[in-house]
C-alpha positions in Angstrom: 1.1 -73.2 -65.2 0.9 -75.6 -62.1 -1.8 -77.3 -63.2 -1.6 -78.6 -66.9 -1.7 -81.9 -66.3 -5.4 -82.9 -67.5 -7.7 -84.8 -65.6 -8.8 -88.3 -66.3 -11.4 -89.5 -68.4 -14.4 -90.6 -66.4 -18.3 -91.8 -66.6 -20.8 -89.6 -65.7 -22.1 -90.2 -62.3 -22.9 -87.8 -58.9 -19.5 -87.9 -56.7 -19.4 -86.1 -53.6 -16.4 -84.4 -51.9 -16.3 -82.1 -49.1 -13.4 -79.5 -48.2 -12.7 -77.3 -45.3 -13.0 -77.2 -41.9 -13.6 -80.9 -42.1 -10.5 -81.9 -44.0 -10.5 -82.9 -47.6 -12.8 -85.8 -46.8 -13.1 -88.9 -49.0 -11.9 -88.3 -52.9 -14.1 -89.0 -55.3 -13.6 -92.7 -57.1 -11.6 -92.6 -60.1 -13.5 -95.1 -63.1 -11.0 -96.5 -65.5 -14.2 -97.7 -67.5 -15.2 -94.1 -68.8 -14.0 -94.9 -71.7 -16.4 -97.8 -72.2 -19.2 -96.7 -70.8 -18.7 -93.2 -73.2 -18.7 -95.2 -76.1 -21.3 -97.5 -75.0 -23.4 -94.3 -74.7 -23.1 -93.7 -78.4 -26.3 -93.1 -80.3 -26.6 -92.0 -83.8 -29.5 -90.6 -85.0 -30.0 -89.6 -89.1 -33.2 -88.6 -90.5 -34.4 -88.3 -93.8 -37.9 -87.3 -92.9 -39.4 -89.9 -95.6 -38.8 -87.8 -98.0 -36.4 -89.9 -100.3 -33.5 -88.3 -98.3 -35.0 -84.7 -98.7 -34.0 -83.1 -95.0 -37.3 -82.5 -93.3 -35.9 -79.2 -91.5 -36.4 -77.9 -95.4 -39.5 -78.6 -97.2 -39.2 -76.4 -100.1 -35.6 -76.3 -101.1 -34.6 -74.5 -104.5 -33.9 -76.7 -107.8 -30.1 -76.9 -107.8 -27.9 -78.4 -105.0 -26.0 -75.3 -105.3 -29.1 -73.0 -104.4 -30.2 -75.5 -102.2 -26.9 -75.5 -99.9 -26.8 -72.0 -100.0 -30.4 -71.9 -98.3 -29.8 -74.5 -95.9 -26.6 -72.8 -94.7 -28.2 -69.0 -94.5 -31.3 -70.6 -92.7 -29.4 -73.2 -90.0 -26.8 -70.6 -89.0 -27.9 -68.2 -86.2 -26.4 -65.0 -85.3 -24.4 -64.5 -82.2 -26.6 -62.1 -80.2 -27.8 -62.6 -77.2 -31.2 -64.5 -76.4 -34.1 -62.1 -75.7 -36.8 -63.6 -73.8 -40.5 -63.7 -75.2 -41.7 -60.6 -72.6 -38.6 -58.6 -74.1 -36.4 -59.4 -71.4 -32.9 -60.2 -71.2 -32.4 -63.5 -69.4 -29.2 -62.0 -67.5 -31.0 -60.2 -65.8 -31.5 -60.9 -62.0 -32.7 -59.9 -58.3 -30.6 -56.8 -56.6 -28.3 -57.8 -54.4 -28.8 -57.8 -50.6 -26.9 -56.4 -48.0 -26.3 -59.3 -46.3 -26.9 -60.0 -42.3 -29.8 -59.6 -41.0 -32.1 -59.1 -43.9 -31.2 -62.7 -45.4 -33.8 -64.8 -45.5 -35.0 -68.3 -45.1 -32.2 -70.0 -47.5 -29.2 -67.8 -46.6 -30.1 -69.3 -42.5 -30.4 -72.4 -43.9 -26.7 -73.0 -45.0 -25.1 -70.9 -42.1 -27.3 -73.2 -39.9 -26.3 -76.5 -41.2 -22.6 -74.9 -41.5 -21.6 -76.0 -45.4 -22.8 -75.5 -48.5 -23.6 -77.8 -51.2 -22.5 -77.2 -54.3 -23.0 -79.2 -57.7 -19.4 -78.5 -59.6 -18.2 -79.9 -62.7 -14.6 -82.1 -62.2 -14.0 -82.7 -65.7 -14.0 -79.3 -67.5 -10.3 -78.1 -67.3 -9.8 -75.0 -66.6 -12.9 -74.8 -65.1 -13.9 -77.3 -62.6 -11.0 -80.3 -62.5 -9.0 -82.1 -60.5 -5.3 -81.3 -60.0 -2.4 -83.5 -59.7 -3.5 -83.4 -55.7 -6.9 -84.7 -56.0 -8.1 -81.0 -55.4 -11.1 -79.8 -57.5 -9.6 -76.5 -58.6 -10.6 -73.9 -61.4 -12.1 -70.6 -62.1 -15.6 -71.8 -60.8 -14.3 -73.2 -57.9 -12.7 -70.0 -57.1 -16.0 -68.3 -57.6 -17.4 -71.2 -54.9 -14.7 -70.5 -52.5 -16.0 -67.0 -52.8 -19.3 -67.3 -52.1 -18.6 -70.0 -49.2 -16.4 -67.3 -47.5 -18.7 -64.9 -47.5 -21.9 -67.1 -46.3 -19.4 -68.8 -43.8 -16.7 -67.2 -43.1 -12.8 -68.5 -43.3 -12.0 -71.6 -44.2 -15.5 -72.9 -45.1 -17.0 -75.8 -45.2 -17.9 -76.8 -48.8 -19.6 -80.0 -49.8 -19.0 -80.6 -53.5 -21.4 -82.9 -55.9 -20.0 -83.5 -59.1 -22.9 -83.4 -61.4 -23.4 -84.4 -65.3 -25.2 -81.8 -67.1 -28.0 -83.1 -67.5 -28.9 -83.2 -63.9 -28.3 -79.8 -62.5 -31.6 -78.9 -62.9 -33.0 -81.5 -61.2 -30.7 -81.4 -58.4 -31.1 -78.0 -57.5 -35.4 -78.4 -58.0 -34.9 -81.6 -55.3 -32.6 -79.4 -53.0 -30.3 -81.6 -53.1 -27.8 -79.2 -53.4 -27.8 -75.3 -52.7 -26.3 -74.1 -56.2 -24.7 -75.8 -59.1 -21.6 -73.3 -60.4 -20.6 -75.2 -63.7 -20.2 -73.0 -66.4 -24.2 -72.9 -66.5 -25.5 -71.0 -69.5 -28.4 -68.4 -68.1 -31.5 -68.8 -70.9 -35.1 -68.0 -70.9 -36.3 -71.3 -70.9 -34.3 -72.3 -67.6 -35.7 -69.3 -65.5 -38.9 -71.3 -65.5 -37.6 -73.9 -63.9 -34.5 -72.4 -61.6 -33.5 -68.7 -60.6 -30.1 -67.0 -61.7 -27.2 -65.0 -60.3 -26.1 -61.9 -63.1 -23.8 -63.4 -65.8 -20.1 -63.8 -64.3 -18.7 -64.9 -67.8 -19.6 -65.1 -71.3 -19.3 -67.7 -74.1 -20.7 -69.4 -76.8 -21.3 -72.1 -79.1 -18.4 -73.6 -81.3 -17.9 -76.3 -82.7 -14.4 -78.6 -81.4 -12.6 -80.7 -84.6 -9.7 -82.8 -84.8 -6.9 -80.7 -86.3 -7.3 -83.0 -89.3 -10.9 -82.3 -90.0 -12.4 -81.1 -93.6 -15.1 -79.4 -91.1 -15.1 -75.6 -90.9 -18.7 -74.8 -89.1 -22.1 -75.5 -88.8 -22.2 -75.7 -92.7 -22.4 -78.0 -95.2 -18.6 -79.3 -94.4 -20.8 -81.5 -91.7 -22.7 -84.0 -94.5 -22.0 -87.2 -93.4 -20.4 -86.2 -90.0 -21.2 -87.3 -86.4 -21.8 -84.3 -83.9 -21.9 -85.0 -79.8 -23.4 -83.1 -77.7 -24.4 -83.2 -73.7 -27.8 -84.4 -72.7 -29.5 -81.3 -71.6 -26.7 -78.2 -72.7 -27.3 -75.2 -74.6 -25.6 -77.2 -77.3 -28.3 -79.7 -77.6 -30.8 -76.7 -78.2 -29.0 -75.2 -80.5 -28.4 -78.2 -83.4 -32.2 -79.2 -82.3 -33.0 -75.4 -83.3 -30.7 -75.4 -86.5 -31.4 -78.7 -87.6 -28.4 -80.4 -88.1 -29.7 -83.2 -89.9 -30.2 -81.1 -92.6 -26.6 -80.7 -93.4 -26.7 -84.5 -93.1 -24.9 -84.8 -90.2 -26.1 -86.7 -87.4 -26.3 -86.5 -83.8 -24.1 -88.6 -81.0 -25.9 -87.9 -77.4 -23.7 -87.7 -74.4 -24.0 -87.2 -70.8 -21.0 -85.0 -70.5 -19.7 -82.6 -73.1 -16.1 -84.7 -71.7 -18.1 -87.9 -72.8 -17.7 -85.6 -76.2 -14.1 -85.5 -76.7 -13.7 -89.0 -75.4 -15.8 -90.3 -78.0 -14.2 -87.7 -81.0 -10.6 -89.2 -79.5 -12.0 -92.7 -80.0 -13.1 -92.1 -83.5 -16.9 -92.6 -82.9 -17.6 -88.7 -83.8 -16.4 -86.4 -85.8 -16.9 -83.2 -84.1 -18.1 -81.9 -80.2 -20.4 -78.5 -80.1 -20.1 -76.8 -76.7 -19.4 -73.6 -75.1 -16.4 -72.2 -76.6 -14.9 -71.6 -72.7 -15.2 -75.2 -72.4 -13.7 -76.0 -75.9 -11.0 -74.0 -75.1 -10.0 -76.3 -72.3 -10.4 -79.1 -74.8 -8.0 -77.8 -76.4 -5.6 -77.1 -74.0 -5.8 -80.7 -73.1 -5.2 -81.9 -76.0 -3.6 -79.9 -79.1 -4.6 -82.3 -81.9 -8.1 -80.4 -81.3 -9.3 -77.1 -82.6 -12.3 -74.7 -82.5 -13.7 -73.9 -85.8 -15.6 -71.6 -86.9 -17.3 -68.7 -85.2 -19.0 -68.5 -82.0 -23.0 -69.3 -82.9 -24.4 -67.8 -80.0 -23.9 -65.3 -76.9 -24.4 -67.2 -73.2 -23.9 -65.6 -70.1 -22.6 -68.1 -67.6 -24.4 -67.5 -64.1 -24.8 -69.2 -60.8 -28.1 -71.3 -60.7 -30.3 -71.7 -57.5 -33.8 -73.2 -56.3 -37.0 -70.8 -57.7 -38.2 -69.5 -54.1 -34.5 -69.3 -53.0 -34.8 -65.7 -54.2 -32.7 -64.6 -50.8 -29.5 -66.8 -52.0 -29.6 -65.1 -55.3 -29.7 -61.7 -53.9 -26.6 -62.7 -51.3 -24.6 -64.0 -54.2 -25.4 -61.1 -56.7 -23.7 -59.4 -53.3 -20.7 -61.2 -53.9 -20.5 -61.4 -57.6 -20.3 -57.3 -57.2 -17.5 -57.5 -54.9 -15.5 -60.3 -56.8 -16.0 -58.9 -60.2 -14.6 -55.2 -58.7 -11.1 -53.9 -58.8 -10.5 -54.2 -62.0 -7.0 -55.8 -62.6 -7.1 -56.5 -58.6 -10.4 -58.1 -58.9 -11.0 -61.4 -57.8 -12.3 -62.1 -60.9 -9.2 -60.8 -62.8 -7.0 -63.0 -60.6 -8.8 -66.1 -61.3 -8.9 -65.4 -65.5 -5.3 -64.5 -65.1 -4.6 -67.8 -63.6 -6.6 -70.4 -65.4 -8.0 -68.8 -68.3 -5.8 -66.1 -69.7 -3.5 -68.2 -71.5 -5.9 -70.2 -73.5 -9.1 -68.0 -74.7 -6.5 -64.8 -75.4 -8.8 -62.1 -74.3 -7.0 -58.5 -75.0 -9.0 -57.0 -72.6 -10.9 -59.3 -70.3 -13.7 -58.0 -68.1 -17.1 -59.8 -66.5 -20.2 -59.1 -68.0 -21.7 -55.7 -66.5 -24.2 -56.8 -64.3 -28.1 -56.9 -64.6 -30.9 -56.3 -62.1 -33.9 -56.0 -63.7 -35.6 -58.3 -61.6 -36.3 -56.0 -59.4 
C-alpha cells in the first residue's frame, strides 16, 4: 500500500485544516511532546469497594476462588448483539433519505451558503482518518467526507477539517461548531439523546489490543493485576464501566485518545487498550508487536453524527450513504475497504450494513 507509513504520535488537542478550492491551507502542528503529555495523562484507578479486597461489582460471590472466577467471568462478559434501545428500537436506525434540491432545508442552505463544510475527523486512527507521508488527512472516513462534500458542493469542495479527541465530538457538534463529526463514531441509544445519526456505514466492536507478549486472552480473569486504557467518552469506556473491570482486578488508565492508548501500552504504563476492533486493527498494522485478543464484546454500527434539529443534513447524507454503499464491488464503499481496510480486518465477503429508516 502507498500509505503504510504510520502517523506520528500526538496530544490530543482541536487542529484545523481546510482542503479544496482554497488550497490545502495551513497543516496542522505536529507536537513532539505527545508522548509526555500521554503519559502525564495516566490515571489509575483500583477499587476494592471496602470490602477487604472483595470486588464491589460482586457482593455475593460463591465460597471457592474457583466458583468465584467462574461467576465473575459469565457475569462481566456480554454477548456480541447489537444494542436494543429501551422503546425496542434499534439505534441504527435513522430519518429516510431526501431527494436533495429543493426540499433541503434550513441546514443543508446553511453549508452551501457558507460554501464548506466543517467536519470533526480523526488524524490519528490509521486506516481511518491519518495523515499521509504528504501531510494529507486520508482514509476510509475521509473518503466518506469527500463524498458527502461533493454532493452538498459540488467538485472539488471545500472542506474544513477539525481534528477532534473523542471526547469532544459531542460537544462540538451540540455548539455547532462543526457540521458533522465522521470518526469511526459508534451509533448507541444513549447518544441519540443528545445528537442525530446517519444509518450505520460500518460495523465493529469491542476488543481488547495486547502486546504480542501478553499472558492476557480477554475480558477474563487473565486481566488481575493489569492496567486497561481507554478514551474519555468511547463506547469502550461504557463497556468496562458496565462489565466492571475492577472486578477482575484490573484497573483503569483514562485517555483522551484511544492513540493516547497504544502510546501509553508502548511506554509500558498499561498493559492492554479496549477499543473498536476497526481501530485496533489499524493498531496493529502500525505496529506488529500488538495483537487483538479475544472476541469481539459487542456489535457497533459506525454512523455519521450531526446537530439534534439538523434533521435535513441527516436525511441528505442517508442520500449519499445509499448511493456510496451501491454497486456492489463498484461501490464507493467497496473501493474505499478495498484500499485501506481489506488487507488488515480480512473480511471474505465485505458489505455495509443494510440500511435502517425507522425514523420515519
Amino acid at each position: 500500500m502507498a500509505h503504510r507509513t504510520p502517523p506520528e504520535a500526538r496530544p490530543a488537542a482541536r487542529r484545523t485544516v481546510r482542503t479544496g478550492r482554497t488550497g490545502n491551507g495551513r497543516a496542522l502542528l505536529l507536537a513532539a511532546a505527545g508522548l509526555a503529555l500521554a503519559a502525564v495523562m495516566l490515571v489509575c484507578t483500583v477499587l476494592d469497594g471496602g470490602t477487604g479486597g472483595r470486588p464491589p461489582s460482586f457482593p455475593d460471590l460463591p465460597g471457592s476462588v474457583e466458583e468465584a472466577e467462574q461467576a465473575a467471568s459469565e457475569r462481566i462478559r456480554p454477548a456480541a448483539e447489537p444494542e436494543v434501545c429501551p422503546d425496542g428500537s434499534d439505534p441504527a436506525d435513522s430519518y429516510a433519505p431526501s431527494p436533495g434540491g429543493p426540499d433541503d432545508g434550513e441546514a443543508v442552505r446553511r453549508i452551501q451558503e457558507r460554501g464548506a463544510l466543517i467536519v470533526g475527523v480523526d488524524q490519528n486512527s490509521y486506516l481511518w482518518g491519518f495523515r499521509d507521508p504528504e501531510n494529507r488527512i486520508v482514509g476510509f472516513d475521509i473518503d466518506l467526507v469527500r463524498a458527502i462534500a461533493e454532493d452538498l458542493l459540488g467538485p472539488d469542495p471545500d472542506i474544513v477539517f477539525k481534528a477532534v479527541p473523542t471526547s469532544e465530538r459531542i460537544p462540538l457538534i451540540q455548539d455547532r461548531e462543526v457540521d458533522m463529526v465522521v470518526r469511526t463514531m459508534s451509533i448507541t441509544c444513549e447518544r441519540w439523546e443528545k445528537v442525530a445519526f446517519s444509518t450505520a456505514y460500518f460495523e465493529a466492536g469491542q476488543q481488547l489490543l495486547v502486546p504480542r507478549s501478553s499472558d492476557i486472552t480477554g475480558l477474563d480473569r487473565t486481566l488481575n493485576g493489569q492496567r486497561v486504557c481507554r478514551a474519555d467518552g468511547s463506547t469502550a469506556a461504557d463497556l468496562l464501566e458496565r462489565a466492571g473491570a475492577e472486578g477482575l482486578g484490573a484497573s483503569i488508565v483514562p485517555a483522551a485518545n484511544h492513540l493516547d492508548c497504544l502510546v501509553l501500552v508502548q511506554l509500558g504504563e498499561a498493559d492492554a487498550l479496549m477499543t473498536d476492533s476497526a481501530l485496533a486493527a489499524g493498531h496493529a498494522a502500525q505496529d506488529p508487536a500488538m495483537h487483538l485478543v479475544g472476541e469481539p464484546l459487542t456489535i457497533e454500527p459506525y454512523g455519521v453524527a450531526m446537530h439534534l434539529e439538523d434533521t435535513d443534513l441527516v436525511r441528505r447524507v442517508n442520500r449519499v450513504l445509499e448511493e456510496w454503499t451501491s454497486g456492489g464491488t463498484n461501490s464507493g464503499w467497496r473501493r474505499s475497504y478495498d484500499r485501506w481496510l481489506a488487507e488488515h480486518l480480512g473480511r471474505a465477503d465485505p458489505a455495509p450494513p443494510q440500511p435502517r429508516y425507522g425514523r420515519g
